[in-house]
N, C-alpha and C positions, 0 to 999 in steps of 0.2 A: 143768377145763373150765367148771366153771359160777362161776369168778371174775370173770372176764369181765362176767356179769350183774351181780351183785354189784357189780362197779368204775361202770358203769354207772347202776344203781340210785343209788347214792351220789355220781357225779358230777350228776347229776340233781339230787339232793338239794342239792349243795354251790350249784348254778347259782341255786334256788330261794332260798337262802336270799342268796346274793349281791346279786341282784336286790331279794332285801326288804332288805337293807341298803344298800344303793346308793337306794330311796327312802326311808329313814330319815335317810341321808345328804344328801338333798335336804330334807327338810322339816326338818333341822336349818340347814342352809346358808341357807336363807330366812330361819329364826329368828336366828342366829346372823350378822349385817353384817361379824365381824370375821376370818370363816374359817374359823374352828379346828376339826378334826375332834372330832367327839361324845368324849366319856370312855369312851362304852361301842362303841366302837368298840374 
């Protein structure tokens, strides 16, 4: 029963760090004219 929280908890997590990669992947895209996604993607 309390997976749930858990799953929860952790998708949480997964949205938060999405989010800080998705502006990492912006402030790469600006630096980067020619596209290509970061390496440390």
């Amino acid at each position: 029963m309390g997976l749930g929280g858990v799953h929860h908890a952790h998708s949480v997590h997964e949205m938060t760090d999405i989010s800080t990669r998705a502006a990492v992947m912006r402030a790469h895209g600006a630096a980067n004219a020619d596209g290509h996604l970061p390496a440390v993607w």
